[in-house]
Structure formats: C-alpha cells, structure tokens
KOLDO-26124 format. One record per residue: residue number from 1; residue in three letters; chain; x, y negated, z negated of N, C-alpha, C in turn. Coordinates in steps of 0.1 Angstrom, whole numbers, m for minus. Last residue first. Layout:
<nodes>
(node NUM, Ala, A, (X, Y, Z), (X, Y, Z), (X, Y, Z))
...
</nodes>
This chain:
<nodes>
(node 207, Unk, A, (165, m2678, m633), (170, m2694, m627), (158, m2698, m619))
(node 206, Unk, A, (165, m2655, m648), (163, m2654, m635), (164, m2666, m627))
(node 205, Unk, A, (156, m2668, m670), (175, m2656, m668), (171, m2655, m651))
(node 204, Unk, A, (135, m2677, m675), (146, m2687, m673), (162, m2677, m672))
(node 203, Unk, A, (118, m2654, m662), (123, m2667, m651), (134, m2676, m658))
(node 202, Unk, A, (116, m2645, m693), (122, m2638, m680), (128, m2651, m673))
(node 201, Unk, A, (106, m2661, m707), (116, m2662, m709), (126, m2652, m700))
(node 200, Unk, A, (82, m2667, m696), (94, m2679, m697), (103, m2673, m699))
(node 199, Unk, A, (72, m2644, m699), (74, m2646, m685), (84, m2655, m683))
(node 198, Unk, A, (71, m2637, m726), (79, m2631, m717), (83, m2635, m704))
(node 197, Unk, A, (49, m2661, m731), (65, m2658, m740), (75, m2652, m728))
(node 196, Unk, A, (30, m2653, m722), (32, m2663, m716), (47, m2664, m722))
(node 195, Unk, A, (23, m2628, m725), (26, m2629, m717), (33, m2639, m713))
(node 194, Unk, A, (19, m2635, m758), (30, m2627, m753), (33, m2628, m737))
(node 193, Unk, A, (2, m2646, m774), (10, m2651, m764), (23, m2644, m754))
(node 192, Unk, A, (m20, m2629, m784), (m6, m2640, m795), (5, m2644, m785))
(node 191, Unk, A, (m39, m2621, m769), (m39, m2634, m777), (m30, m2646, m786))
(node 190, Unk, A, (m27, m2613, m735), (m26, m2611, m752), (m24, m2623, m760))
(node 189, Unk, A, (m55, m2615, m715), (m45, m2621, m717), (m38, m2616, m735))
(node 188, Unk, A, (m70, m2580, m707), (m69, m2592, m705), (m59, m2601, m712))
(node 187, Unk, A, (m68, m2551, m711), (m64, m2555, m700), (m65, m2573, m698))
(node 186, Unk, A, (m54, m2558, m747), (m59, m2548, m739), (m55, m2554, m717))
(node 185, Unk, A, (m25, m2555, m766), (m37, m2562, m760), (m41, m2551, m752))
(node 184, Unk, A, (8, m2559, m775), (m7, m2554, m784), (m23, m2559, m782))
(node 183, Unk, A, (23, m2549, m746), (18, m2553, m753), (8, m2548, m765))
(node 182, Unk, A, (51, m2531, m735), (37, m2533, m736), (36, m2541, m747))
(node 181, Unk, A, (76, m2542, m708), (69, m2544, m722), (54, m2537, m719))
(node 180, Unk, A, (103, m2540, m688), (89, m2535, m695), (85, m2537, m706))
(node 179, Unk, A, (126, m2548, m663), (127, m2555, m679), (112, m2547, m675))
(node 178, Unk, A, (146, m2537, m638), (134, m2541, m643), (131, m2546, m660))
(node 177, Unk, A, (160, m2544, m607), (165, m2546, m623), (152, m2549, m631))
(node 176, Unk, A, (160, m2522, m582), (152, m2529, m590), (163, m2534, m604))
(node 175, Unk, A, (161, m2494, m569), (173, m2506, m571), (172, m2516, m575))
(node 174, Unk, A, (153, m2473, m571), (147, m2482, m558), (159, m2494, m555))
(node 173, Unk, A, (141, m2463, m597), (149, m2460, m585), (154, m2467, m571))
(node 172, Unk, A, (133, m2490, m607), (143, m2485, m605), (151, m2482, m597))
(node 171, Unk, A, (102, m2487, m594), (114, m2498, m588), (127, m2494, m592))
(node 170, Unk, A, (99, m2460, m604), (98, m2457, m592), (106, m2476, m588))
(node 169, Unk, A, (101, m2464, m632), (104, m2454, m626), (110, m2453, m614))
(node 168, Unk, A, (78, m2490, m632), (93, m2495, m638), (100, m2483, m632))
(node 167, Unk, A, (54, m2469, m626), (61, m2479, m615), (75, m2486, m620))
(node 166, Unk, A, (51, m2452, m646), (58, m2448, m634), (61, m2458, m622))
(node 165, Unk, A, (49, m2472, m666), (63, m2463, m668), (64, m2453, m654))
(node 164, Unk, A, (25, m2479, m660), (32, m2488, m661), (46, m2482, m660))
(node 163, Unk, A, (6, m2456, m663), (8, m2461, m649), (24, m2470, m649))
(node 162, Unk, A, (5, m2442, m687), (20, m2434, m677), (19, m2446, m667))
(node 161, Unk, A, (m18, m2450, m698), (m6, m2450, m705), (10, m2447, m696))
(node 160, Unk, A, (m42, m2459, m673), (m34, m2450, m678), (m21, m2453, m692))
(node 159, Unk, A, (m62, m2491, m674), (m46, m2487, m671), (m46, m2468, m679))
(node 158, Unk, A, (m84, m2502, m685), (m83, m2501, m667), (m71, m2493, m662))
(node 157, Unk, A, (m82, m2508, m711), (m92, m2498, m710), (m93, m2494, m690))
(node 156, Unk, A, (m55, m2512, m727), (m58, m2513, m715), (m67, m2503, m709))
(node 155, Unk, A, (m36, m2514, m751), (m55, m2509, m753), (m58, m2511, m739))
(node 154, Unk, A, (m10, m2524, m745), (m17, m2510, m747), (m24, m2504, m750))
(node 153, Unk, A, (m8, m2535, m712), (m18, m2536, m724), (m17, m2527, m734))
(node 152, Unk, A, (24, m2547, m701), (13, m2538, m699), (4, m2541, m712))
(node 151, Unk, A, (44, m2565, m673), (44, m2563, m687), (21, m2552, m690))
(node 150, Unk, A, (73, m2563, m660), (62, m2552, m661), (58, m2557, m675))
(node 149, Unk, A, (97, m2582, m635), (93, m2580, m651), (75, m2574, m649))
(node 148, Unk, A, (126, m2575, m621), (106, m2572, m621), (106, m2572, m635))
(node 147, Unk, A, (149, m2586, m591), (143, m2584, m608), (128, m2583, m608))
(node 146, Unk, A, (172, m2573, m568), (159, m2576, m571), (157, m2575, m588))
(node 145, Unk, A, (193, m2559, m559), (193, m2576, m566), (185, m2582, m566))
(node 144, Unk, A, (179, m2535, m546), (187, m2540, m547), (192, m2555, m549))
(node 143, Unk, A, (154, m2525, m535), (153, m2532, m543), (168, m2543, m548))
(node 142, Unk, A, (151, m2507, m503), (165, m2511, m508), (162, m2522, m519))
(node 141, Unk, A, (120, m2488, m498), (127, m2502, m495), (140, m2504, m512))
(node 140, Unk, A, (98, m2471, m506), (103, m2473, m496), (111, m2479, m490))
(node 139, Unk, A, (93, m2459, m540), (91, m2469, m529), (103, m2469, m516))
(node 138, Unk, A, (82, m2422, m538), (97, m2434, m542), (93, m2444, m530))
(node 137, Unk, A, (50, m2419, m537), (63, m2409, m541), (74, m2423, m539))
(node 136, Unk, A, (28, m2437, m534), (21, m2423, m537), (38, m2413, m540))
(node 135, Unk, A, (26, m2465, m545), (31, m2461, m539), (31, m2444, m538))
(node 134, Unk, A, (9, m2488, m562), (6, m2485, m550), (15, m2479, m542))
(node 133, Unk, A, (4, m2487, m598), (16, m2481, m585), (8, m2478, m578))
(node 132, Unk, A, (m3, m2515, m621), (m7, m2501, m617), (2, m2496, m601))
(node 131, Unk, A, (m2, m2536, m647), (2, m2531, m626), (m1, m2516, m631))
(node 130, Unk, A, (m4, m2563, m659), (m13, m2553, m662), (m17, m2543, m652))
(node 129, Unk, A, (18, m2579, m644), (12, m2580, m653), (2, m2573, m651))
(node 128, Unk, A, (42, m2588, m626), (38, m2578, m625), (27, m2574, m643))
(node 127, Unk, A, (68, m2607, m613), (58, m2608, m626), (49, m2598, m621))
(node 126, Unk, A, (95, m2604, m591), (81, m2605, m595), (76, m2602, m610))
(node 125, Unk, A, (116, m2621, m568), (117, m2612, m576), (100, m2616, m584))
(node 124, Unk, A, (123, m2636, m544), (131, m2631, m556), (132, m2623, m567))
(node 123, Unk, A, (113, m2622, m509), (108, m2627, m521), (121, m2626, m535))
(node 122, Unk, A, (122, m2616, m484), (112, m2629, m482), (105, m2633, m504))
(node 121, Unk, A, (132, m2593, m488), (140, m2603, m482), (137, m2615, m484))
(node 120, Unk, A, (113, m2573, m492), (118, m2577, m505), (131, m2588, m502))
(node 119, Unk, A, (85, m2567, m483), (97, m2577, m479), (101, m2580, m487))
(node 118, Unk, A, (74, m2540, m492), (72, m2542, m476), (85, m2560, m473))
(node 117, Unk, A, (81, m2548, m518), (86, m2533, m512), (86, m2537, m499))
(node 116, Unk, A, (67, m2568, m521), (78, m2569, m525), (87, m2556, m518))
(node 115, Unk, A, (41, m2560, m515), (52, m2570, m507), (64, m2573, m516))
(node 114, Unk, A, (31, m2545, m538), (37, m2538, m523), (43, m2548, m517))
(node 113, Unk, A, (36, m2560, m561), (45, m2550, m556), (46, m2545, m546))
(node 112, Unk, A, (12, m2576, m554), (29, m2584, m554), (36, m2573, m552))
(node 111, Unk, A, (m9, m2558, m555), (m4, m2567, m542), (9, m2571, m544))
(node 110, Unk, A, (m10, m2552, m580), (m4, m2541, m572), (m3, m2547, m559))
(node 109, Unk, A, (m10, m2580, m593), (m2, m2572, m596), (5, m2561, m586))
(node 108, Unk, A, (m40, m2584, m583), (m28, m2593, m576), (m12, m2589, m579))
(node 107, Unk, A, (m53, m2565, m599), (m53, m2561, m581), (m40, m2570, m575))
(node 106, Unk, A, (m30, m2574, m623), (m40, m2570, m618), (m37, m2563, m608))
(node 105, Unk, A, (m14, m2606, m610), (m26, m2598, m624), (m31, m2591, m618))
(node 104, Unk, A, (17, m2618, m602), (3, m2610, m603), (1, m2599, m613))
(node 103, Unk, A, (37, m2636, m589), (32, m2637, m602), (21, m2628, m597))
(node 102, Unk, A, (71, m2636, m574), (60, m2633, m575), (51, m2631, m587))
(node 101, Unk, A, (92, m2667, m564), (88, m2654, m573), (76, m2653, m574))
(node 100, Unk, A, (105, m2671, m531), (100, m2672, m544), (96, m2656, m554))
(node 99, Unk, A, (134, m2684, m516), (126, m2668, m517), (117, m2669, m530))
(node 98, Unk, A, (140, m2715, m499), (137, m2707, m513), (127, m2696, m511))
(node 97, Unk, A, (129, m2733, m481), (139, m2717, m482), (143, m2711, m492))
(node 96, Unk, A, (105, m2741, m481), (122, m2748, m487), (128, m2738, m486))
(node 95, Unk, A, (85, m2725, m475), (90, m2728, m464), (102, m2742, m469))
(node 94, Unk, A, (89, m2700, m484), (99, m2699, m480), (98, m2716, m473))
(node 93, Unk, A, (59, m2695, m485), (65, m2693, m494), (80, m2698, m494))
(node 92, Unk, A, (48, m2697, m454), (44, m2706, m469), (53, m2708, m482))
(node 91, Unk, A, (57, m2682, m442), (53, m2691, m435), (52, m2703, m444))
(node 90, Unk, A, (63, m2655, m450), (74, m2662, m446), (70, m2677, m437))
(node 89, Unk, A, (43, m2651, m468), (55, m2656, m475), (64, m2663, m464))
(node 88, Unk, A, (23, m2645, m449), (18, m2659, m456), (31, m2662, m464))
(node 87, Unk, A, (40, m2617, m441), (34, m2633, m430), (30, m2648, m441))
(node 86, Unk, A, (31, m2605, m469), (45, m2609, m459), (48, m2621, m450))
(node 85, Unk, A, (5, m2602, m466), (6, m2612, m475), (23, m2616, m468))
(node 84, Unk, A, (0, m2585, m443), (m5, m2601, m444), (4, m2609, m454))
(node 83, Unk, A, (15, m2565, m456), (18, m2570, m442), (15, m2585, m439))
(node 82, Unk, A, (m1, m2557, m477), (14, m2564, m478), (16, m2567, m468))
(node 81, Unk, A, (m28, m2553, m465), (m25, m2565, m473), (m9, m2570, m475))
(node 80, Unk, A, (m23, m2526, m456), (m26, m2536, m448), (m23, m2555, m452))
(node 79, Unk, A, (m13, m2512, m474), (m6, m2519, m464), (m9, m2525, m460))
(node 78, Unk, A, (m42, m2515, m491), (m28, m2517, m497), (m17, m2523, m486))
(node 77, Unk, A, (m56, m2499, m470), (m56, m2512, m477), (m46, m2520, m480))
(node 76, Unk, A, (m42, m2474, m472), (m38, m2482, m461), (m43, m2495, m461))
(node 75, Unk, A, (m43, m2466, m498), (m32, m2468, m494), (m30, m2478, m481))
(node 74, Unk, A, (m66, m2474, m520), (m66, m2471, m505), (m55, m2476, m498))
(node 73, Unk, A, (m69, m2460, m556), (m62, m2471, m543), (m65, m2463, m529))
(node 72, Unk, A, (m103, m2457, m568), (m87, m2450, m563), (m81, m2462, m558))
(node 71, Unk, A, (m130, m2462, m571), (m121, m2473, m574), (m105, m2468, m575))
(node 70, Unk, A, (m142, m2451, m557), (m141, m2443, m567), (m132, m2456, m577))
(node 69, Unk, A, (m142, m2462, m532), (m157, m2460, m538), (m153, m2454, m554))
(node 68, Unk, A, (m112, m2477, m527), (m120, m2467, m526), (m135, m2466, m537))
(node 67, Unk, A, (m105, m2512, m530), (m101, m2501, m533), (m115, m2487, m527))
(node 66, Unk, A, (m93, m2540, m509), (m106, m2529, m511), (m97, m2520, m517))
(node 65, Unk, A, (m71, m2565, m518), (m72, m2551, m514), (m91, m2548, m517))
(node 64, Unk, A, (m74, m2591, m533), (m64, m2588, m521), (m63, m2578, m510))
(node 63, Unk, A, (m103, m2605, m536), (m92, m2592, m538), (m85, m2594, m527))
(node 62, Unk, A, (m129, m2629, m552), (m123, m2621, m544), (m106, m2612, m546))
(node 61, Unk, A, (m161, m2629, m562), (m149, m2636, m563), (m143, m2631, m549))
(node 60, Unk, A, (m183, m2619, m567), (m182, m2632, m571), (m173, m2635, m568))
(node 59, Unk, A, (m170, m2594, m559), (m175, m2587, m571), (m177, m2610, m579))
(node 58, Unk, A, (m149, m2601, m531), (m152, m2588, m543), (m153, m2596, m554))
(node 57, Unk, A, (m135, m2608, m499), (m148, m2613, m514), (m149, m2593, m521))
(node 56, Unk, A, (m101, m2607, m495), (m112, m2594, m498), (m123, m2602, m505))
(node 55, Unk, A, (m78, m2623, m498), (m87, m2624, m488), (m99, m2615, m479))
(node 54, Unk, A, (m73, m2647, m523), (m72, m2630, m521), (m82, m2629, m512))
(node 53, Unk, A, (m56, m2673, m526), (m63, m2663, m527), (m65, m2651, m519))
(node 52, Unk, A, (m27, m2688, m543), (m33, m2677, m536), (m45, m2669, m538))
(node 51, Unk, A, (m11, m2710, m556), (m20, m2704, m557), (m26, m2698, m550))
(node 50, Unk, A, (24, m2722, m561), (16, m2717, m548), (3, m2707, m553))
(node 49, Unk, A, (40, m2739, m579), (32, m2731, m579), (24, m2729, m564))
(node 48, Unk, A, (72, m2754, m590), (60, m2756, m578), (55, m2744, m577))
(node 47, Unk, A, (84, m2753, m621), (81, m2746, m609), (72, m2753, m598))
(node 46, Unk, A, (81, m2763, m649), (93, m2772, m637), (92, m2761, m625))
(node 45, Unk, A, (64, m2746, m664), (58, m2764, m660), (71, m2767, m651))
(node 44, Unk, A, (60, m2714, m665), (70, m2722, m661), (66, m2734, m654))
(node 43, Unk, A, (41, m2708, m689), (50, m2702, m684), (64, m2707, m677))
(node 42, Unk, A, (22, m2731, m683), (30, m2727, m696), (42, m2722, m697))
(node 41, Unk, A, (15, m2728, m655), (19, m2742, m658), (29, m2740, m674))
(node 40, Unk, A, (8, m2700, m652), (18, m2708, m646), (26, m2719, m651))
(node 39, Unk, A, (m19, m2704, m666), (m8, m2696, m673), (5, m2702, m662))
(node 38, Unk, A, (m32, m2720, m648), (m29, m2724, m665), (m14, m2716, m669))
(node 37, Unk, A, (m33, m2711, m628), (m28, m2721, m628), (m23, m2721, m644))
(node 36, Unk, A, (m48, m2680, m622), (m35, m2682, m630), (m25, m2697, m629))
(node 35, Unk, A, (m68, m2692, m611), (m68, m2686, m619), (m61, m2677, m630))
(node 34, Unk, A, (m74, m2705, m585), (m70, m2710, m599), (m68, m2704, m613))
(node 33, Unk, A, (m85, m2685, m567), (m70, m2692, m566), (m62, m2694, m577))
(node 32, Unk, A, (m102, m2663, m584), (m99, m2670, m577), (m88, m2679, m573))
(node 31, Unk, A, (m116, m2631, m590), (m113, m2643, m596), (m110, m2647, m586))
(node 30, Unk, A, (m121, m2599, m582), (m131, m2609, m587), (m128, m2621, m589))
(node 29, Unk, A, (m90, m2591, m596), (m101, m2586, m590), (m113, m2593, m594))
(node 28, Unk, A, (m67, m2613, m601), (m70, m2605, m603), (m81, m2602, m597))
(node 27, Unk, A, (m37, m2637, m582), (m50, m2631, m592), (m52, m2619, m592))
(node 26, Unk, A, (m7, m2648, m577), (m16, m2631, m570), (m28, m2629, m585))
(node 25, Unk, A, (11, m2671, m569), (5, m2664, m577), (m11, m2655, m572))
(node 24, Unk, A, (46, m2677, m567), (34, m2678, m559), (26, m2666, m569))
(node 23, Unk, A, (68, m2703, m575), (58, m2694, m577), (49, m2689, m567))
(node 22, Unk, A, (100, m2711, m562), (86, m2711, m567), (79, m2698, m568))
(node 21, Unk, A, (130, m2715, m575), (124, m2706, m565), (106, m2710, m575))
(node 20, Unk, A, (143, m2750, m586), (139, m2738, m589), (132, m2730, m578))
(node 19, Unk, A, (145, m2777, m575), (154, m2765, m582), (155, m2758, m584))
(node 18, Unk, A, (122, m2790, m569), (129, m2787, m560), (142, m2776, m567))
(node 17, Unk, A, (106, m2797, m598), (106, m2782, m588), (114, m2778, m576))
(node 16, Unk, A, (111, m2820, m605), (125, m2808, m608), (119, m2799, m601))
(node 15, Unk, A, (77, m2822, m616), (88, m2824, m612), (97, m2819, m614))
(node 14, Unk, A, (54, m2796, m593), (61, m2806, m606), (75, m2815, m602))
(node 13, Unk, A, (30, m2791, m573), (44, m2792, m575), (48, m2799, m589))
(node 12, Unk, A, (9, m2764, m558), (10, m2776, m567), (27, m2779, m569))
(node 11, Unk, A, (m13, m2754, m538), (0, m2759, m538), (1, m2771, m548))
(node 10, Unk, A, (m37, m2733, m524), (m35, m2746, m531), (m18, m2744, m536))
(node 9, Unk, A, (m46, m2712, m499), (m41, m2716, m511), (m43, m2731, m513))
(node 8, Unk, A, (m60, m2688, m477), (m66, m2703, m483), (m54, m2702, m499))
(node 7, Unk, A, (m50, m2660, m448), (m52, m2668, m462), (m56, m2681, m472))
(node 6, Unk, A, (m40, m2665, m422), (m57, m2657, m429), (m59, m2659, m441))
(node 5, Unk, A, (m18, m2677, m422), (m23, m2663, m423), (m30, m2659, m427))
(node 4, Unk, A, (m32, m2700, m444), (m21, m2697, m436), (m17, m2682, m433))
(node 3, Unk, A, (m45, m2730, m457), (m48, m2719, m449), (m32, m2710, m440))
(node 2, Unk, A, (m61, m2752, m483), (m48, m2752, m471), (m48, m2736, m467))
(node 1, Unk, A, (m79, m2774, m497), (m75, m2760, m496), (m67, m2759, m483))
</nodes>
C-alpha cells in the first residue's frame, strides 16, 4: 500500500497504459481501495488504475466525506476532502503528466465532482456513477473542455429522481460536456452491464 497526502492507494498498470490518461478510482461508502478494480479492469484493461482510499473509517470500511447525522451533505466535509483529494492528484495522479480520469461510486461519486470543480486543471474528466450534488447553487469553476459521464439507478432507493438531472444541470452550466443515463437498476451494479458498457464506451471518445 503506498501513501500520499494522507491518503493509502494501490497502483496498478497494464500494458499500453503509457497512452492513455489513467484512472483514479473513488469507492463507495463503507468499501475499500479494491473495490472498483474489477469494474476498472472491464471497463478500461489498457488504463493504469490508481485505487484510492477514502480517508473517513465509516461503517467497516471507509469515506471520503462524513456526512451529517441525518445523512445530509456537510458542505465543509465535502471541501475539506476536495482539497485533500487535489493534493493526492497533483502528487499521484499527474505524476506522467497525464491529467487523469475520474471514476466514482457513490460517496466516491460526490468526491470526484467536487475535485473536479475544486481542480479541474489537475483532472480530464469523470465517471460519476450513482452521484448526488455537492454543490448548494452553480458550481464554482470554468468546466470548460471538461467531459462527465452521469450514470443513475432508476430504482435507486439512496437517490432522488431530480439528484442526477440537477448535477448534469449544474456541470453544464459550468461548461461541462456531459453525456446522462439512467439505468434499469437500483443503487448497486446494473446487472445487464450497463455501467460497464457506458463507461468503455465513454473513455474510448474521450482517448
């Protein structure tokens, strides 16, 4: 396990990965580094993957963010974490100089978007799977030749119906190139493969 701004990842490489912007991947609430290896590896096998953990223990596992006793967002959680996670991109992520792409589930979902917003210099562009909006009115930052793929549940017993369509809303505005899907799933993996469909076939327009 390897360490870098307060954070513990693992690093995996393939081959041809020198060619491509890597991954770096943002679990979900309660899980662990490895816990989007698999899907990574399907998704896109000629990537170098950066597995990330989340440097909140929560619930057996751990989080990127504390949320509030109500399970609300805590905005300054939230910041606090894109600041960190910023520092771990431009130390780890970057370090072929390659701006990589962002993969998150989840809690690891609403973490990739706020560093994406807090450094959208230091990253290419993000996977955003089962997201919810850490931003309380228009993100704060020039998205501009940025890409986001949003993909949602539509039995998502953790998600609103509106969350997903106000965050695709709000990158937009922002200057975002977003691609959105919902799915025929709930908040976990869709069984007919859809995540793993869309994400290849995002990243391969996205190079």
């Amino acid at each position: 396990m390897n360490n870098a701004a307060g954070l513990s990842y693992v690093e995996i490489s393939s081959p041809g990965s020198d060619d491509l912007a890597p991954l770096i991947l943002f679990h979900g609430s309660g899980r662990r580094e490895d816990d989007l290896v698999d899907f990574a590896a399907a998704a896109a096998p000629a990537r170098r993957v950066i597995a990330l953990r989340g440097g909140v223990s929560h619930d057996g596992g751990f989080a990127f963010f504390r949320r509030n006793p109500d399970r609300s967002l805590d905005q300054g959680e939230v910041g606090r974490a894109a600041i960190q996670l910023a520092d771990f991109v431009r130390i780890v992520g970057r370090a072929d100089g390659r701006a990589p792409v962002l993969v998150g589930y989840s809690n690891g979902a609403i973490a990739a978007a706020a560093l994406l917003a807090a450094a959208p210099g230091e990253c290419a562009g993000a996977v955003l799977m089962r997201p919810l909006s850490a931003f309380p009115g228009a993100i704060p930052a020039d998205l501009s030749g940025h890409s986001a793929l949003l993909i949602a549940g539509a039995h998502d017993d953790r998600r609103a119906p509106g969350d997903v369509l106000l965050l695709e809303a709000q990158l937009r505005a922002a200057g975002a190139d977003v691609s959105a899907h919902v799915l025929d799933c709930g908040h976990g993996w869709d069984p007919a493969g859809g995540d793993v469909e869309l994400t290849r076939s995002w990243l391969g327009r996205l190079g």
